[in-house]
N, C-alpha and C positions, 0 to 999 in steps of 0.2 A: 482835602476831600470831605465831602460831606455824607452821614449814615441815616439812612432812615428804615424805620421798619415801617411797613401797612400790609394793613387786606383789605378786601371789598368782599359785600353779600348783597344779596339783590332778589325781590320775591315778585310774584305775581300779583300777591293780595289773596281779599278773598273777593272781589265783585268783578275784575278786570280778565277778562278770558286771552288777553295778548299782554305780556310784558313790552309794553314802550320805552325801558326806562335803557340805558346802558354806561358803562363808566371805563375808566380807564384806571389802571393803579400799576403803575412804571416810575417806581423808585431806581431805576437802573436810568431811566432818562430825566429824573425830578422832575418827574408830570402825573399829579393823578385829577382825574375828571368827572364828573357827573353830565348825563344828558339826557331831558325828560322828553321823549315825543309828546306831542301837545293832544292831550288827552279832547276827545270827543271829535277829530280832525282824522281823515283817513291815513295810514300809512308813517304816523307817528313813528314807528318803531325804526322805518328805512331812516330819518330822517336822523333819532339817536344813533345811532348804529353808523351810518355814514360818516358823522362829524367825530367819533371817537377815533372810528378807522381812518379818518385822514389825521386828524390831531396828534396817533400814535407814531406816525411817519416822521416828529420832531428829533431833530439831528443831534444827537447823543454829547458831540464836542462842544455844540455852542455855547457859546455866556448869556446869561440874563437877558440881556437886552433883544438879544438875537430870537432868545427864545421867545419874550413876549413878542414880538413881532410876526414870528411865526406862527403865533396861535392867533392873533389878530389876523393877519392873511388869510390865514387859513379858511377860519371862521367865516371871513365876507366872502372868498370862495364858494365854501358851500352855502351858504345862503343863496348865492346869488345862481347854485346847481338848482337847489330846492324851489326856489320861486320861477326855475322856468320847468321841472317837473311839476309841481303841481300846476301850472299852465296846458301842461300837456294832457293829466291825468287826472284831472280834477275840476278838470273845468271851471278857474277862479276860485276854487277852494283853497284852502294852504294845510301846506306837509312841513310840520317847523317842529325846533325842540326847544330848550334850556339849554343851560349851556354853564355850568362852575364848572374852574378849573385852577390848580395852584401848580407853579411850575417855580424850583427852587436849585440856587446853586450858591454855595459854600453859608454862609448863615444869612442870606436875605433870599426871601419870596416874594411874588406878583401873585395876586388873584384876579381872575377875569372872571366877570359873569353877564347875561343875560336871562332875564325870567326872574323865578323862582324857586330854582334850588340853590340850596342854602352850602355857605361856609361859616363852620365855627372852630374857637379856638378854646382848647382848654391849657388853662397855664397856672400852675400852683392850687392847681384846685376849683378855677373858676374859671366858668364857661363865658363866652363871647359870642354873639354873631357876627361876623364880619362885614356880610355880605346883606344890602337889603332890596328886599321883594322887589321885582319890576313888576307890580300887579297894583291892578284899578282900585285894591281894599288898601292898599300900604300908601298908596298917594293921595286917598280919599282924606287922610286921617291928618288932622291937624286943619282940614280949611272944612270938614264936617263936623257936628254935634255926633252927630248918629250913624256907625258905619252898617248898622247891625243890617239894613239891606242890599249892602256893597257885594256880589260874588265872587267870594274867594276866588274862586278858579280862573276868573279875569287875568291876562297877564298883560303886560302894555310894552313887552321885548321878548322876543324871544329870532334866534336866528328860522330863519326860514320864512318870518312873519310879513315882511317888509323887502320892497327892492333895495333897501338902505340899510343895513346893520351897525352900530355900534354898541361894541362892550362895555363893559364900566371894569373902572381899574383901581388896583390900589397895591402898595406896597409893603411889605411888614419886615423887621429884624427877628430872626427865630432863636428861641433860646433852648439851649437844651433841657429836653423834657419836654416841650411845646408839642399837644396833641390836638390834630387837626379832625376834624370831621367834613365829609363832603357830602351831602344825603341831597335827594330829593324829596318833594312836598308831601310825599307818603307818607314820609318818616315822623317829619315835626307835627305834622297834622295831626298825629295820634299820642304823640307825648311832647309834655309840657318841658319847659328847661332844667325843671328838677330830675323829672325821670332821663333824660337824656345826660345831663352830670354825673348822674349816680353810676349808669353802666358805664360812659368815657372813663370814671377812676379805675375801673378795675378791667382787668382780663388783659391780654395780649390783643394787638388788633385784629388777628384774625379772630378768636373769641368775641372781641366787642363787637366789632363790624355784623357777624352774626346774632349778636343775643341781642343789638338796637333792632334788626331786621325782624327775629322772629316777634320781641314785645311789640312790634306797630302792626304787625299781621295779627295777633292776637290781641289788640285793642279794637281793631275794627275792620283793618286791613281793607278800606275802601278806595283805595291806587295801590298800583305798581311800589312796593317800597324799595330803594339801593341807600347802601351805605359802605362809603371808603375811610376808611380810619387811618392816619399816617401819621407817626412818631417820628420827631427828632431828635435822635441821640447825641447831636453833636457831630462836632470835625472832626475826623481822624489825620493825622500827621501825615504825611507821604511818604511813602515806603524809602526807608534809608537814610530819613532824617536824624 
């Protein structure tokens, strides 16, 4: 069996008068999630909120496989709720979110995302991004000189965006000790990868998960900021071995 500790925090900001943002943190089912409603878009918040609440629904016994699977379903599911809501209610507008999520069973994980919020990994002291941007500034780079009038906020994936969804995926081996971070673009927007290693070394997750939250509210706190912090301790034996 495998142990994990996390928490999750999650703030309004200071410019944002609705929290869009929502997450999942279910160490009891090895799934925690981030999901950013897509800021400047009506009804954002339904749109996170919907896909955690169906995501949470993942079935406690399954293995790995089963489980990415079901987060993949799931996902083009609600997308494909989302883009006949905002058909209804939006008249060709779109209601969509982001979408990280790690879901883990005995010492290997899958991450799935779409968008912009971010996964990283910190392991011996060093931070990692795992995960890279689905946005118009992060695909500019490398076939531009100059991204400097790229906007950020552009994303070029996000569930709910499109009649068509896919995730992007990947696999990792978790070693014990291996602490994960699952934030939205609030978070990193406002601190660089050194301030964000510095609080990942220290505190428990429910401390760190909060003190990333409040330091991006108190740098500028211009979005919604969440963050999910989840430790792996390692395997535990099975009772009676």
């Amino acid at each position: 069996m495998q142990s994990w500790d996390s928490a999750a925090a999650t703030d309004v900001g200071q410019v944002r008068q609705l929290n869009e943002d929502a997450f999942l943190d279910r160490p009891d089912l090895g799934l925690w999630a981030v999901a950013d409603g897509m800021g400047g878009h009506a009804s954002g918040d339904v749109a996170s909120n919907m896909l955690c609440t169906a995501l949470a629904q993942l079935p406690e016994l399954c293995d790995l496989s089963a489980a990415v699977d079901f987060i993949d379903t799931t996902a083009e599911r609600v997308n494909d709720e989302l883009v006949q809501l905002a058909q209804s209610r939006e008249r060709g507008g779109v209601i969509g979110s982001t979408l990280v999520a790690l879901v883990a069973r005995g010492d290997h994980a899958v991450f799935l995302w779409a968008g912009d919020s971010r996964l990283y990994r910190l392991r011996a002291g060093s931070l990692e991004q795992l995960t890279d941007d689905h946005s118009l500034l992060e695909e500019s780079r490398g076939l531009l000189a100059d991204t400097s009038a790229i906007n950020a906020n552009i994303i070029t994936r996000a569930v709910g965006a499109d009649r068509s969804l896919i995730l992007e995926l990947e696999g990792v081996t978790l070693h014990p000790g291996d602490r994960f971070l699952l934030c939205s673009d609030g978070l990193n927007r406002e601190m660089d990868d050194g301030e964000i290693t510095r609080k990942l070394l220290q505190g428990s997750p429910g401390n760190t998960s909060h003190a990333l939250v409040v330091d991006a509210v108190t740098a500028g706190g211009g979005d919604n900021v969440t963050a999910v912090v989840a430790d792996f301790t390692g395997l535990n034996a099975p009772a009676g071995s």
